[in-house]
N, C-alpha and C positions, 0 to 999 in steps of 0.2 A: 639578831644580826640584820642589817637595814640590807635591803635586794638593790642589784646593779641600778634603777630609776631613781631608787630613793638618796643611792651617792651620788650621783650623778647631782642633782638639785643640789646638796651640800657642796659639792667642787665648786659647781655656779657661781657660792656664794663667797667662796674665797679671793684675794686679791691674784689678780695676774701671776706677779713672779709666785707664789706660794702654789699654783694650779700647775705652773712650769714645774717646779721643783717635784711635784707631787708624778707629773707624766714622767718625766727623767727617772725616779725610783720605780716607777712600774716598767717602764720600757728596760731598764737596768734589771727586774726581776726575770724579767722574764726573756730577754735576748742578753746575754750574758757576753760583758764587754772583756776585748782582749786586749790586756793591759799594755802586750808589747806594740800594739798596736795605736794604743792610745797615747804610749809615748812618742812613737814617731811620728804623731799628727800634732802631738803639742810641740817637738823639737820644730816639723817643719813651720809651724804658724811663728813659732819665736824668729825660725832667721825671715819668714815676710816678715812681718813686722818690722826687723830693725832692716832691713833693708829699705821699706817705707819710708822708716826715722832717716834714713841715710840719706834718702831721697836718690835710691836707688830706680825704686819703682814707682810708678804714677798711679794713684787711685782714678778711677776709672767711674763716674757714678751710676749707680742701678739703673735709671732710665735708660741713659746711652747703653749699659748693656743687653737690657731687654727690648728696647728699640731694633736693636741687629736680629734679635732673633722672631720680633713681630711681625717681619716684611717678610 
């Protein structure tokens, strides 16, 4: 069985989204997600979103957000 260095060089060599996926199943073994919980983060992301579509809400871009908070 290859030691924590020797995967570590193997993850390296995988493409991005496949190293994501690969964190997500470790961090999922090991902090154990609570489902009902997960549903209320994906119901509330569904109504921003169509709220966005509605043009409810104004997207806001990352710099100007992080701007307010570098001063």
């Amino acid at each position: 069985m290859p030691n924590a260095l020797e995967l570590v060089h193997e993850i390296e060599k995988l493409p991005v989204t496949e190293r994501v996926m690969l964190i997500d199943r470790v961090i999922r073994d090991i902090i154990h997600p609570d489902e009902t919980i997960d549903n209320i983060w994906a119901a509330e992301a569904k109504l921003r979103w169509n709220a966005y579509k509605r043009g409810e809400v104004v997207a806001v871009p990352y710099e100007t957000v992080m701007d307010k908070y570098r001063n």
